[in-house]
C-alpha positions as CSV (number, residue, x, y, z in Angstrom):
1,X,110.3,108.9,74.2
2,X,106.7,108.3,73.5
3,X,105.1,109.9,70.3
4,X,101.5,110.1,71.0
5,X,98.7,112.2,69.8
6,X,94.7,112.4,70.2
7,X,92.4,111.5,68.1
8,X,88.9,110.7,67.6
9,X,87.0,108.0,65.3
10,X,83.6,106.5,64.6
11,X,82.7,108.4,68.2
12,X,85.5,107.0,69.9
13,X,88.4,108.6,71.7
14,X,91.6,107.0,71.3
15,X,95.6,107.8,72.2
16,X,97.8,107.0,69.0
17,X,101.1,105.7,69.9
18,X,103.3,105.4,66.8
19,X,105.8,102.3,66.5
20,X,109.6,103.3,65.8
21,X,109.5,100.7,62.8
22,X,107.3,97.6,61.5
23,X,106.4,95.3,64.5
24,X,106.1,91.6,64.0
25,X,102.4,91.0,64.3
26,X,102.5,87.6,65.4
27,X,105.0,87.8,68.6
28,X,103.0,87.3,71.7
29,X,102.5,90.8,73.4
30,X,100.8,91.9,70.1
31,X,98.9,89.0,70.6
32,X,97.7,89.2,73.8
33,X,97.1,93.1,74.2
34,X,95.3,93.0,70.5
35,X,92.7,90.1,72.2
36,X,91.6,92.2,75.1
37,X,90.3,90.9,78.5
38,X,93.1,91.6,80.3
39,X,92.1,93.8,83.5
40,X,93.7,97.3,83.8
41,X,94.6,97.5,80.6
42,X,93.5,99.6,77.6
43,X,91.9,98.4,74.8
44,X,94.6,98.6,72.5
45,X,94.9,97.5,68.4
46,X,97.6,97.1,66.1
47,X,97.0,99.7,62.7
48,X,98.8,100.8,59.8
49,X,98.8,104.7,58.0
50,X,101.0,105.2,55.0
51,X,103.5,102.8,55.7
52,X,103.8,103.7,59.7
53,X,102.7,101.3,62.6
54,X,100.7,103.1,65.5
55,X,99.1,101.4,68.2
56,X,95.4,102.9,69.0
57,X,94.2,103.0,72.7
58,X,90.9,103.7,73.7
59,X,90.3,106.1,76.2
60,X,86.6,107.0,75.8
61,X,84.8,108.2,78.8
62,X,88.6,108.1,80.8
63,X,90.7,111.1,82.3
64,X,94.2,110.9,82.8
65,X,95.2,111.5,86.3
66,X,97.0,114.3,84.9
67,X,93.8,115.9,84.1
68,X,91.9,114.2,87.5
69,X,94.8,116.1,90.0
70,X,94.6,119.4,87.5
71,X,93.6,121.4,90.9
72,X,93.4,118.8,93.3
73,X,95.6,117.5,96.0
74,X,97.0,113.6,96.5
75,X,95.2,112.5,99.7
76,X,95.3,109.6,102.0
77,X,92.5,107.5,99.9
78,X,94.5,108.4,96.8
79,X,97.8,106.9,97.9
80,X,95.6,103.6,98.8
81,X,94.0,103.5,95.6
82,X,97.4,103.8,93.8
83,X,98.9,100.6,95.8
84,X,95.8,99.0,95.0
85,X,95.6,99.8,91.6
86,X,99.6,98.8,91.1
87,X,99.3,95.7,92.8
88,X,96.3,94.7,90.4
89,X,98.3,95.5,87.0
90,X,101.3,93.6,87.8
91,X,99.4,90.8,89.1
92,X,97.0,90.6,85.4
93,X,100.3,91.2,83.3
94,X,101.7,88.1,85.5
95,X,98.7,86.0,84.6
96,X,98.9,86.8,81.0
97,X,102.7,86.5,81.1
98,X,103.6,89.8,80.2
99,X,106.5,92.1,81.1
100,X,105.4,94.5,83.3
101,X,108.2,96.6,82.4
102,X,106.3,97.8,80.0
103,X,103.2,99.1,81.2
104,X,103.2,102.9,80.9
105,X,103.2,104.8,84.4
106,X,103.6,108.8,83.3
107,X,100.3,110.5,84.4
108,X,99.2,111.9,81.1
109,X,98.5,108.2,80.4
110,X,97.1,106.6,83.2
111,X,93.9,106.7,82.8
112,X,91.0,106.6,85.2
113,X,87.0,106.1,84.8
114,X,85.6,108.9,87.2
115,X,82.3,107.0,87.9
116,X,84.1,103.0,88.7
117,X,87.0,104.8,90.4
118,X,89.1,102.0,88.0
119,X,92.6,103.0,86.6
120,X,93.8,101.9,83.7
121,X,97.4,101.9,81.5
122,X,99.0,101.2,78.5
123,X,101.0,98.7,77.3
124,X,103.3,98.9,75.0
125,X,105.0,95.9,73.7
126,X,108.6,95.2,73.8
127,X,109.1,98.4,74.7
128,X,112.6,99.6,75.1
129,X,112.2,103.2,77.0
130,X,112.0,104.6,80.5
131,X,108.5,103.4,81.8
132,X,108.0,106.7,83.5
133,X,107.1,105.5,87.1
134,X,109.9,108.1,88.2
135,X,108.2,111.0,86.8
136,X,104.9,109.4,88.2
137,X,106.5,109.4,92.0
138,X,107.3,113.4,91.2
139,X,103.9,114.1,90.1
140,X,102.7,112.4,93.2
141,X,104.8,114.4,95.4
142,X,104.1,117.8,93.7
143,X,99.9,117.0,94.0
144,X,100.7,115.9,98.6
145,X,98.4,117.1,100.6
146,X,101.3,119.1,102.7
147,X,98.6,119.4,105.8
148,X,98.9,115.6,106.3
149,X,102.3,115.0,107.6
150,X,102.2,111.5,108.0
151,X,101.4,111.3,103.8
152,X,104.0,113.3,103.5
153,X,106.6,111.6,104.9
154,X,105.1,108.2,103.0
155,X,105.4,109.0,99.8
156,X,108.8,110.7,100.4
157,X,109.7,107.4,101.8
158,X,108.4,105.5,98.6
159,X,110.7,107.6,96.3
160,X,113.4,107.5,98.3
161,X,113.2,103.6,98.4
162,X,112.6,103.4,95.0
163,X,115.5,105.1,94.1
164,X,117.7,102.9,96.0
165,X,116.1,99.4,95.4
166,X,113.8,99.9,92.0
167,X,111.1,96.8,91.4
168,X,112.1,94.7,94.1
169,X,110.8,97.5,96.8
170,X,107.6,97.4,94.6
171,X,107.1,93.8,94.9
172,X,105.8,93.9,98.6
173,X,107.6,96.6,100.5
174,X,105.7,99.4,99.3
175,X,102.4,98.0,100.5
176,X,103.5,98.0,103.8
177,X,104.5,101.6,104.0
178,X,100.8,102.6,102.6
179,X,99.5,100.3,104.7
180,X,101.4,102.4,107.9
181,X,98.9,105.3,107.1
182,X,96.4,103.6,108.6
183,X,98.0,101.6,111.2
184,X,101.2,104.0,112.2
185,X,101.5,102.1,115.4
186,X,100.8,98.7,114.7
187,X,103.4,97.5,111.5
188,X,103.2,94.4,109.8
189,X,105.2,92.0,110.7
190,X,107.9,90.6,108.6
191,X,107.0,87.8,106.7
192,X,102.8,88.3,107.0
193,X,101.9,90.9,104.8
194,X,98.5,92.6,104.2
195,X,97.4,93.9,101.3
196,X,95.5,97.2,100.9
197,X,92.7,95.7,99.6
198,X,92.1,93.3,102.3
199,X,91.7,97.0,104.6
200,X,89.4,98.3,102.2
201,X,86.9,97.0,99.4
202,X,88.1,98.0,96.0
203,X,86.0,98.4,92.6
204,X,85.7,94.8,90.8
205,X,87.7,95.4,87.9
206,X,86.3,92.1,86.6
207,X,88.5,88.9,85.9
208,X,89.0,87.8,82.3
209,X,86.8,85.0,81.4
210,X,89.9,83.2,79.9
211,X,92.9,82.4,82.0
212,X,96.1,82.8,79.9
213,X,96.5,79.3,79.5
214,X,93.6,79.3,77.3
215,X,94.5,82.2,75.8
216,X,98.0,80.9,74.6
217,X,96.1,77.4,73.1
218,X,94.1,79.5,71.1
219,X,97.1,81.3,69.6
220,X,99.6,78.7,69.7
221,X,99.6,78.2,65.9
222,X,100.2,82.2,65.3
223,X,103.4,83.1,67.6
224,X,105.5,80.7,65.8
225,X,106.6,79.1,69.3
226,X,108.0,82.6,70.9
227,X,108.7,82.0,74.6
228,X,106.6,85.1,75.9
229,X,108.3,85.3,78.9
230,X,111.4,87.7,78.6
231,X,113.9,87.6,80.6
232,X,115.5,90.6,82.9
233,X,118.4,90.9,80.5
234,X,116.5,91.1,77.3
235,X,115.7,94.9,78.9
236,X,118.4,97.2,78.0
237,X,115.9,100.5,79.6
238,X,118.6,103.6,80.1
239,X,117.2,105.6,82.7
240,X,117.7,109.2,83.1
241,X,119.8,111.1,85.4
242,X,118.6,111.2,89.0
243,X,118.3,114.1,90.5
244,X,119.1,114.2,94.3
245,X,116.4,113.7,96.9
246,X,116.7,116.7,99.1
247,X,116.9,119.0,96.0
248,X,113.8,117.8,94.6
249,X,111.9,117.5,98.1
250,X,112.3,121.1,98.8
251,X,111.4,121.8,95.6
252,X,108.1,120.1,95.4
253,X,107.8,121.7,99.2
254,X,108.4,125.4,97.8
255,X,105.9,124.5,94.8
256,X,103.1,123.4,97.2
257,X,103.7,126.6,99.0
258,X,103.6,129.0,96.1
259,X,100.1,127.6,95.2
260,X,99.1,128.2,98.1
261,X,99.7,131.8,98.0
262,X,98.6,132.1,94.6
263,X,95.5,129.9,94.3
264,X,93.1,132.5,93.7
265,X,94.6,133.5,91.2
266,X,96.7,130.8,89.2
267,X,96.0,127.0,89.3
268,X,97.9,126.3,86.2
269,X,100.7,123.4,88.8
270,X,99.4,120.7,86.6
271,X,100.8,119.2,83.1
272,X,100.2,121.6,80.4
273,X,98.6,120.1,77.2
274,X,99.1,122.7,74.8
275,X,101.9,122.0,73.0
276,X,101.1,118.0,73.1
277,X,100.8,116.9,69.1
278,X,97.5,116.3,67.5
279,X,95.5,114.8,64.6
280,X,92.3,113.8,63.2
281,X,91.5,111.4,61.0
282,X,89.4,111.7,57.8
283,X,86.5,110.0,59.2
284,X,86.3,112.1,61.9
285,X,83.9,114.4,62.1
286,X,84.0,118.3,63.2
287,X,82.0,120.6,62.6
288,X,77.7,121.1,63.3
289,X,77.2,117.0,63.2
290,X,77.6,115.9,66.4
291,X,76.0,112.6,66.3
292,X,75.9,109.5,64.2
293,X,71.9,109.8,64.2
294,X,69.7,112.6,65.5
295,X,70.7,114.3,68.2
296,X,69.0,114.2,71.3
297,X,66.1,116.5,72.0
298,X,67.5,119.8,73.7
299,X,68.0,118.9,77.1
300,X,68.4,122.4,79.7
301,X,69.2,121.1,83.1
302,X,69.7,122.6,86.3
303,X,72.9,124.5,86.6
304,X,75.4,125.8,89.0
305,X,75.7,129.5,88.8
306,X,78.6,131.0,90.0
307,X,78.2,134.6,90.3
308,X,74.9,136.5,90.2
309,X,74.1,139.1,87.6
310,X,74.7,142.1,89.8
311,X,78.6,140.7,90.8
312,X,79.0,140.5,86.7
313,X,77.9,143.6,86.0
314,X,81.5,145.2,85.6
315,X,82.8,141.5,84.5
316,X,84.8,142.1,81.2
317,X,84.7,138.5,80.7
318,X,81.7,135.7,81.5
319,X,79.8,133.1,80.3
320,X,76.6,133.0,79.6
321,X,73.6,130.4,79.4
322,X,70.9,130.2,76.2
323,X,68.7,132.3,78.1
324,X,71.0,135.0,78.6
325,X,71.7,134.7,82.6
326,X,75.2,134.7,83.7
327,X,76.4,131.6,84.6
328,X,80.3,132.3,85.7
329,X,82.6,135.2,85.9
330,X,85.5,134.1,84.3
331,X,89.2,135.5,86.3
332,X,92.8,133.9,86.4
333,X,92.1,130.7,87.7
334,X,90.7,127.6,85.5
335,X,87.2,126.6,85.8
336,X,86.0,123.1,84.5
337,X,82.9,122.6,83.4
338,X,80.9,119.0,83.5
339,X,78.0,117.0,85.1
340,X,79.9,115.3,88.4
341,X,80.1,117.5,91.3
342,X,83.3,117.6,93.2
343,X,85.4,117.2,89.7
344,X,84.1,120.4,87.7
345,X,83.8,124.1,88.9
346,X,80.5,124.7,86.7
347,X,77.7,122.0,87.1
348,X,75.8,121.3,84.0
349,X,73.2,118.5,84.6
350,X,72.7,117.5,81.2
351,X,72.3,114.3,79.6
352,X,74.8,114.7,76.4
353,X,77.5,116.5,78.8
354,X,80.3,114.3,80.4
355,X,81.3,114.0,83.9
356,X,84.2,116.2,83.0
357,X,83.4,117.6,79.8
358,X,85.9,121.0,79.0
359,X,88.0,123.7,80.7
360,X,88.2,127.0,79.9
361,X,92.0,128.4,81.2
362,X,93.7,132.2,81.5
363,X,97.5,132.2,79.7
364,X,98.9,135.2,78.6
365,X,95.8,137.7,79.0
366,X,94.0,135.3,77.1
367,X,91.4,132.2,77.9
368,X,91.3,129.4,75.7
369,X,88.7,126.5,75.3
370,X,89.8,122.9,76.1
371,X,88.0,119.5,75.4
372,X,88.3,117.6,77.8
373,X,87.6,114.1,75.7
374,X,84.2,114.4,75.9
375,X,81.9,112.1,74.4
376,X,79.6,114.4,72.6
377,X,82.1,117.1,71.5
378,X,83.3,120.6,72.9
379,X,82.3,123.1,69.7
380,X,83.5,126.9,69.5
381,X,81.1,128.6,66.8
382,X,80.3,124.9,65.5
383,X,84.0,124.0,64.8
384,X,84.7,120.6,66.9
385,X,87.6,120.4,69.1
386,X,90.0,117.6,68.5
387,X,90.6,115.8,72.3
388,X,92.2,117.9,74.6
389,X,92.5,120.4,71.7
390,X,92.5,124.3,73.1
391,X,91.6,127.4,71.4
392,X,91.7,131.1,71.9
393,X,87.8,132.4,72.9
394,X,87.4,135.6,71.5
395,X,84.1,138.4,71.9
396,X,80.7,136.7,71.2
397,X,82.3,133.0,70.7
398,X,79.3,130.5,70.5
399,X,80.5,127.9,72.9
400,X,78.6,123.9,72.7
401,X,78.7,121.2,74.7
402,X,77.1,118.3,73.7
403,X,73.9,120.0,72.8
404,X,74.2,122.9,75.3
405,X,74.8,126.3,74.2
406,X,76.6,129.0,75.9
407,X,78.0,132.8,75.1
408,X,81.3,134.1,75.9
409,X,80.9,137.8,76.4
């Protein structure tokens, strides 16, 4: 089980992974993931707190997909993007010579940059634990579009054979299904496959300017001659008991349905964060300074309103802009607020305010204030938020993002 927490430092957002005991610096996966380059792959580095290993990843400017799929739906160009993406990582862990076994697939940590459309995963080294690609076929299913039939019965399909045949349907198998939702009638022929991205042009991830070869000359004198590959055996990873396939297809099925029917008024279907563990270190800073220098000069945009003054009249609960004018209604459903239209429910076209900067969400007749690992902070009456931190908004909270002010009234 992974022990993670969120943390920021020296402006940088970063998940903290901590080690079960003191790793050997010099083997090769703590090597190679500590160098960078590699394509799909966090920046990760090795560090040390009071005697305890943890292993930082950045993820500034990145969502999870977790927090992407919060209230949207897995689509057709989704599931392409996903065998895309998968094919991609195991090919750069395969020219680095890493074990792809270990590359991290639950959706709180898969990680995608909203403008580049790029995924990116952790890698944990050696690690000994379920990998979580179970749990990210479940999430998958649970976010279907149920509308689209034909997705539908894909991704079943892709759970069901990866239940039954594990990595060897994900070596080329699985790209063949995908590739069916665009050519139901015409399937590939065994023994010539395509790949999705030969259908569609994909974001350049960028190659590595050194190929592993180099990579291993110039750290041939520090691994003390380990063999990086690892062999299958070498893996002792217990996985969890399987629940059956029909059982969890209906459920997902009766899930999809209940949001339906409560949409309006409940969108909370995705991972909840609130109980997730979290930290800041000393140099962090929270409170009024925002910025390393000074802070950009007050920057008012054009916004998204979404109710009118005379609908919020008998509102018990909105938001409101510096200059006093409603700018959204608050009810029972979640509303995101950020600068990319089509991700957040309340467009603020601000220079200091991320793509998808915070959330405000109704639990228990209360609505509490979320960062969503913003760049330039999420503040409630000047106190920062920690990443993905939430807390309770009560009468006449001050509420800052970046260096927009709003009211909570």
């Amino acid at each position: 089980m992974l022990e993670t927490e969120y943390i920021k430092s020296m402006n940088l957002n970063y998940e903290r992974t901590k080690l079960s005991g003191v790793p050997e610096e010099k083997r090769y996966q703590y090597c190679i993931i500590s160098r960078g380059g590699i394509g799909g792959m966090l920046g990760c580095s090795l560090r040390y707190i009071n005697g305890d290993a943890f292993l930082y990843y950045d993820i500034t400017s990145k969502q999870s997909l977790a927090q992407i799929l919060f209230k949207k739906k897995v689509d057709r160009e989704w599931m392409k993007d996903f065998a895309w993406n998968l094919k991609y990582i195991k090919q750069e862990a395969s020219r680095f010579l890493l074990d792809d076994s270990n590359i991290i697939w639950f959706p709180e940590q898969v990680y995608q940059d909203l403008d580049e459309n790029r995924w990116s995963f952790m890698y944990y080294p050696y690690y000994e634990g379920e990998s979580g690609f179970n749990r990210f076929l479940e999430f998958v299913i649970e976010k279907l579009d149920y509308d689209d039939e034909k997705l539908v019965e894909c991704a079943y399909k892709i759970y069901e054979q990866y239940e039954a045949y594990g990595e060897a349907y994900l070596k080329e198998k699985i790209y063949e299904d995908i590739n069916s939702l665009d050519n139901p009638e015409n399937a590939i022929k065994k023994g010539k496959t395509t790949s999705v991205s030969e259908q569609k042009e994909r974001p350049d991830f960028g190659n590595a300017k050194e190929t592993y070869t180099e990579v291993i000359d110039d750290l041939e004198e520090s691994l003390d001659h380990e063999e990086p590959a690892l062999k299958a055996s070498e893996k002792q990873n217990v996985k969890p008991e399987k629940k059956g396939l029909f059982s969890f297809l209906e459920s997902a099925r009766k899930k999809d349905k209940d949001a339906r029917e409560k949409i309006k008024r409940d969108n909370h279907l995705a991972v909840d964060y609130g109980d997730l563990p979290m930290v800041a270190e000393e140099e962090s800073v929270y409170g009024d300074e925002a910025y390393d220098d000074e802070p950009p000069e007050e920057e008012y945009g054009r916004t998204v309103y979404m109710e009118n003054v005379a609908e919020a009249k008998d509102e018990k609960h909105r938001l409101f802009d510096e200059k006093g004018a409603v700018l959204a209604v608050l009810g029972d459903s979640s509303l995101v607020i950020g600068k990319k239209k089509g991700e957040a429910d309340i467009i603020l076209e601000n220079s200091t305010i991320s793509r998808i900067h915070a959330r405000i969400t109704y639990e228990k007749e209360e609505y509490l204030l979320e960062d969503l690992n913003s760049t330039n902070g999420t503040f409630k009456n000047g106190l920062r938020l920690r990443p993905y931190e939430r807390r309770k908004l009560t009468e006449g909270d001050e509420i800052r993002l970046g260096n927009v002010s709003l009211k909570y009234r």
